[in-house]
C-alpha positions as CSV (number, residue, x, y, z in Angstrom):
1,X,-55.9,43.3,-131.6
2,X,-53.3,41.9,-129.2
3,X,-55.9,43.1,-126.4
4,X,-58.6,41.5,-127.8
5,X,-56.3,38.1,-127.9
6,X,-55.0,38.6,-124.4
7,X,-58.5,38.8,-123.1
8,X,-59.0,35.7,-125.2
9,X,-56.5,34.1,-122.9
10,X,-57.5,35.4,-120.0
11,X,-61.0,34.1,-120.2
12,X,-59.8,30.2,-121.5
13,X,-57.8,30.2,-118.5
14,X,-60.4,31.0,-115.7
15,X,-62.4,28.6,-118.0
16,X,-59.9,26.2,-117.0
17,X,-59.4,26.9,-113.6
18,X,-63.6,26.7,-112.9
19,X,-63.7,23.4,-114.9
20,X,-60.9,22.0,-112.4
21,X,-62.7,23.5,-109.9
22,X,-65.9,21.6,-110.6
23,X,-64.0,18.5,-111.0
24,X,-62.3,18.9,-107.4
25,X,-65.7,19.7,-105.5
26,X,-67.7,16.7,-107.3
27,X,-64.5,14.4,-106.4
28,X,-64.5,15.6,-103.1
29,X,-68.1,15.0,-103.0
30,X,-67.9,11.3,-104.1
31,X,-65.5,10.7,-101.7
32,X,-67.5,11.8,-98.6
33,X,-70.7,9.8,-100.2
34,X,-68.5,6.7,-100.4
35,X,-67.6,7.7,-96.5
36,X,-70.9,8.0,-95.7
37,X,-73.4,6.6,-97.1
């Protein structure tokens, strides 16, 4: 049981690192397209 929860945890968390992950590269992305284009 507490595995199962730990897991749990584990996998909200890389959730939440890939989601801020996402929201860094489209952010950096914007900002080169406002350089550039």
């Amino acid at each position: 049981m507490i595995y199962i929860l730990h897991s749990e945890k584990l996998e909200s968390f890389h959730l939440c690192l890939l989601l801020k992950a996402i929201l860094c590269i489209s952010y950096n992305s914007q900002l080169w397209q406002n350089k550039y284009f």
